[in-house]
N, C-alpha and C positions, 0 to 999 in steps of 0.2 A: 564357526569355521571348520570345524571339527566334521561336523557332521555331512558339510558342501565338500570336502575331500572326500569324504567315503561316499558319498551322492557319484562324482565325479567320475571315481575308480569301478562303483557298480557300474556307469556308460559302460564304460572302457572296454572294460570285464564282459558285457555284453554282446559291443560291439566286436572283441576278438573272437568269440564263441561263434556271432553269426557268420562269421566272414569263414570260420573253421569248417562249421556246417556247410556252407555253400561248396567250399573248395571239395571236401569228403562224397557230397550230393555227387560233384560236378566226376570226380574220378569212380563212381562208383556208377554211374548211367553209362561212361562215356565207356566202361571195362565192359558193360551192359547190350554194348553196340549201339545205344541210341546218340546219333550224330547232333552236334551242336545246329539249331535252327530248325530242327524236323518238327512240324507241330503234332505233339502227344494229344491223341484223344481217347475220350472213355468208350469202351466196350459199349454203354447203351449209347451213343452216336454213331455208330461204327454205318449205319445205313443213310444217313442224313447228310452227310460230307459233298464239298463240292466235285464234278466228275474229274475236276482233274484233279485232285486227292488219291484218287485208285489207281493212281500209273505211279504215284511217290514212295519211298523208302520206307517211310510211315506203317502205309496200307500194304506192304510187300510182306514186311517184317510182321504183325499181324494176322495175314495171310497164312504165312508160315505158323504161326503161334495155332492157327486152326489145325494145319497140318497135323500137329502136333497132338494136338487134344483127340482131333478124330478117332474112335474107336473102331475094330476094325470090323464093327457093323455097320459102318458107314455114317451112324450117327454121332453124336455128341451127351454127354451128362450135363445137367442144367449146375445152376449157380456158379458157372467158373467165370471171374475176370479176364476173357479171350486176348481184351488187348494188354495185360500185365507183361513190363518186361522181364523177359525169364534169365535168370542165369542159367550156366553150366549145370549146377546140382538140379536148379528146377527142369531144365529139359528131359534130364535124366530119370526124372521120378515120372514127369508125364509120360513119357516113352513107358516107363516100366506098369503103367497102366492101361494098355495100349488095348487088351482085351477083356476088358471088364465090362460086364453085361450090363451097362448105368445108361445108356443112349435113351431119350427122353424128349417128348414134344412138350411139355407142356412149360410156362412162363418164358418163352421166349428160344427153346432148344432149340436145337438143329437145321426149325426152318429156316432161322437168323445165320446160320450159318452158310447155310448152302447160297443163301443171297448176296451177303458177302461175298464168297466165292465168285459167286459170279462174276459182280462186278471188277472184281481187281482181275481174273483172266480176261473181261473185255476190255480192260485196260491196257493188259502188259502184255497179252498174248501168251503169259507162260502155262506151260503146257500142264504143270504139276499141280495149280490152280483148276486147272478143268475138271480132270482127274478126281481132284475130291471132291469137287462139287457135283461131279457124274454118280461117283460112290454116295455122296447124302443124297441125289435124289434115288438111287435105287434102294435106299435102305428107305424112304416114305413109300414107295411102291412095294416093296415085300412085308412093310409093316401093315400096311391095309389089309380089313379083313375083307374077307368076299363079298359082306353084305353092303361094302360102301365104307364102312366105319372104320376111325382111329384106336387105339388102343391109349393110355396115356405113354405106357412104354414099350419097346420092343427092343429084343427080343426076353422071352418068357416071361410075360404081363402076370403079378398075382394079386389075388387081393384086389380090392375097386382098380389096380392100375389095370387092369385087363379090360374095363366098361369102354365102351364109348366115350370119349373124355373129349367134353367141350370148355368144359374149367381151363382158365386163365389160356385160351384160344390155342390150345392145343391141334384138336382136330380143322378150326378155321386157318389158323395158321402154316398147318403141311398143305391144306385143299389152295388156300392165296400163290402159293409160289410155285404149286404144279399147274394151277392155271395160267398163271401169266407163262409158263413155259410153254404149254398148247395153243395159248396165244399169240404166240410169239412177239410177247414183250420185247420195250426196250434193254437191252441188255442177255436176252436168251434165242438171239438170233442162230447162234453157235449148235445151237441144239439139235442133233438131225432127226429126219425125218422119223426112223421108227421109235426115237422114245420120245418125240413129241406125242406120238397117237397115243402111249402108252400113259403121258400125263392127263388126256383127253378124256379117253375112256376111263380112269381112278377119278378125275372130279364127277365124269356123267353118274358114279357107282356110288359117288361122297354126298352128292343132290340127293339122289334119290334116297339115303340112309336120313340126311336132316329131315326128310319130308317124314320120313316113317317116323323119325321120334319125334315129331311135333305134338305135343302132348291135345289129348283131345276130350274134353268137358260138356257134359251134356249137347254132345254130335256138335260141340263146335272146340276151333282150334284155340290153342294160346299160347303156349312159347314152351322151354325147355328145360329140363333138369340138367343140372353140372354134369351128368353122365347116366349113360342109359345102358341096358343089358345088351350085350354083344352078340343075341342071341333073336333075343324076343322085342329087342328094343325100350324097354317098357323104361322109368327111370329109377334110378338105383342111386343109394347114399355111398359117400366117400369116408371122410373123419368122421371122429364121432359127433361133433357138434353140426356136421351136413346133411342133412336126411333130405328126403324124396322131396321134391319139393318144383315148383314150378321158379325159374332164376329170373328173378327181374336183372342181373349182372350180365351175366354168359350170353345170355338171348339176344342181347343188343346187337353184338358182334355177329351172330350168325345170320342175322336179319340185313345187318350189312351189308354180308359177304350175297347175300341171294340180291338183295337190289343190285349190288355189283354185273349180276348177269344180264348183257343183253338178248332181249329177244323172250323175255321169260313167258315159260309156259302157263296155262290155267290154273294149273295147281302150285306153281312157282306164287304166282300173283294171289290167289287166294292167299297161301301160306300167310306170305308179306304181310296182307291187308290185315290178317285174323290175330297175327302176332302185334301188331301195330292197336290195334283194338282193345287188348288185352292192356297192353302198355297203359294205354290212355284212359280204360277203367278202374289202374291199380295203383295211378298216381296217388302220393298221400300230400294232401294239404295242407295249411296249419300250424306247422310244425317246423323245426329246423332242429339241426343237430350241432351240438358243442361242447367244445373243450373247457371241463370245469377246473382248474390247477386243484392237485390234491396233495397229500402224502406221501403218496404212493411211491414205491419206486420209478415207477415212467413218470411221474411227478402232476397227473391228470387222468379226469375222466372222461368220457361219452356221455353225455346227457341228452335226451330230450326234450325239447321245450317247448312250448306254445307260442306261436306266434301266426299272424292272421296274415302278417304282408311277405313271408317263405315264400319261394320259389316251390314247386311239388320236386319232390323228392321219391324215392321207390326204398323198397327193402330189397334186401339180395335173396329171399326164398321168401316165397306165398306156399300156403296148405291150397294144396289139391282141392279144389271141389268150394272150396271158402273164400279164395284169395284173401285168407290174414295172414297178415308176415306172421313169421314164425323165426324163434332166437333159439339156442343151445348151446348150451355149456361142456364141461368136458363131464359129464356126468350122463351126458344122453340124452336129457330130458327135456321135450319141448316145451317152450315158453314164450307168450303172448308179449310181453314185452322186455326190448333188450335188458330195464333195471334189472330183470329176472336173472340175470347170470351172472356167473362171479365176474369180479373186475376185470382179471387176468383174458378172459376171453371180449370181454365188451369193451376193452382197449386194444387186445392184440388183432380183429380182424374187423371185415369193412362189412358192417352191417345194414349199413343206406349206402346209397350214392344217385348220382343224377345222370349218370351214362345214357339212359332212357330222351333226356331232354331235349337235347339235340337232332338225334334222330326222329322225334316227333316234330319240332320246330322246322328243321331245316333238309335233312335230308328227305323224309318219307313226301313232304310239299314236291319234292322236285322230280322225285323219280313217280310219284303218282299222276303227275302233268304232262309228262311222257309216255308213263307204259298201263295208267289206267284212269283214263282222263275223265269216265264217265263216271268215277264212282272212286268218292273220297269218304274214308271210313271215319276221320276225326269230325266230319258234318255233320255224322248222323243223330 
């Protein structure tokens, strides 16, 4: 009996706590500005929403949250949760970082932003919406170099951020949202005439720069290093554990981004086919990758395994001239297989993946039926 009353009173005890919690939640959002009924969504949906979402209080407020963040290079600093509701002290410390030299394309920066923008000013018509989204594309246009190429940051790129940076869709990324502006996509109708031509001519400048770094092996083509010399083009390492290396990762995307183009030229088309090629001779067989539970602190490893019924799978770097994947530790040191490296690095980054597979499967089929009908390179 004893023990069903102290059962009874933990409920109680619990149940007044969550009721405390909700009511504290409910006065501390509502102090927050977030209205009862507004649907909260996360920053990585922020582009996925339905169109009538970007005329709401929701996507206003948001909006404004970008205002806020924007630097006054017109870009944005990566890793920030854009849609966090800010208080009073948070507004005031983003403000108070208003000129800080952090504006960055790469993992999703600034072009996520200026796209946002957009749409909530085709929404609502407010004007202060335009405005930044005019300022983030002029800061993709002053950050481009002459020869076509992205930097990973601007302004004053040091160290690998100044290469050509196609890692985690940096440079595809600014080229995607200046073209659909030249295009005049749905949603950058708004855009007048002279800095349409302006986004026109930066993707014609951004082509021509993928084409030059397409890395090239005994007089034929194959795909691309995570970034290349801003100079010479040639490919260049980032961290220590990324050296030169030919990206079964990054390649995918940019190989995308070029099927994306209608009308493509001879050399467009080669590229395509020669990078597609490359893909389809670097697939690894056999094998599959898995998660061993260990001791560890992440509580598991990366393993490789054998197995005959795998789907093919790629590495994230081939050696130039060999195509054998190639692993690295924080030591520098290349090695032939992931066990090679300590744990810490063969659990903290993505050493396979299957990005490659799709685009052999299903896109490169589609856009070859179309724009080179005579001549399919997975046949031969």
């Amino acid at each position: 009996m004893f023990r069903k009353e102290i059962c009874m009173k933990k409920i109680v005890y619990g149940k007044v706590i969550g009721l405390l919690c909700l009511f504290i939640g409910a006065v501390v959002f509502g102090a927050q500005g977030v209205k009862r009924g507004v649907k909260v969504i996360s920053w990585g949906r922020c582009l996925s929403q339905r169109d009538e979402f970007y005329a709401g209080d929701e996507a206003i407020r948001i909006g404004d949250n970008l205002l806020l963040y924007q630097r006054s290079t017109g870009g944005w600093a990566k890793g920030i949760d854009m849609a966090r509701v800010l208080s009073d002290d948070d507004k005031a410390r983003v403000r108070s970082s208003k000129n800080r030299d952090d504006s960055i394309l790469d993992n999703g920066a600034t072009h996520t932003q200026i796209r946002y923008l957009a749409k909530v000013y085709d929404a609502t018509g407010l004007e202060r919406f335009k405005e930044g989204f005019l300022n983030g594309v002029d800061y993709l246009l002053e950050a481009q170099y002459d020869n076509g190429g992205w930097p990973q940051s601007y302004p004053n790129p040091g160290g690998y951020s100044r290469y050509i940076t196609f890692n985690d869709n940096a440079m595809i990324g600014a080229m995607s949202v200046l073209r659909d502006i030249a295009e005049k996509k749905s949603g950058y109708t708004f855009v007048d005439e002279g800095l349409r031509e302006r986004c026109e001519k930066a993707v014609r400048k951004g082509i021509e720069c993928i084409l030059k770094c397409q890395i090239i092996v005994d007089g034929k083509r194959t795909a691309w290093c995570q970034q290349h010399d801003e100079k010479t083009f040639e490919p260049r390492p980032a961290r220590t554990y990324e050296k030169i290396s030919i990206c079964g990762g990054e390649s995918v995307g940019i190989v995308k981004f070029l099927m994306s183009l209608d009308n493509p030229t001879e050399e467009i088309v080669e590229s395509i086919q020669s990078a597609v090629a490359w893909f389809d001779r670097v697939k690894l067989t056999g094998i599959k990758l898995i998660r061993k539970v260990d001791q560890s602190e992440r509580g598991y490893d990366k393993v490789v395994v054998k197995d005959a019924t795998a789907a093919p799978i790629w590495a994230r770097f081939y050696q130039i001239g060999t195509n054998r994947p190639i692993f690295c530790g924080r030591d520098g040191k290349i090695k032939y297989s992931m066990a090679e490296i300590e744990h810490e690095r063969r659990t903290g980054y993505s050493w396979y993946g299957r990005g490659p597979a799709e685009l052999l499967s299903r896109d490169y089929p589609a856009w070859q039926k179309k724009w080179a009908p005579n001549k399919n390179v997975l046949n031969n």
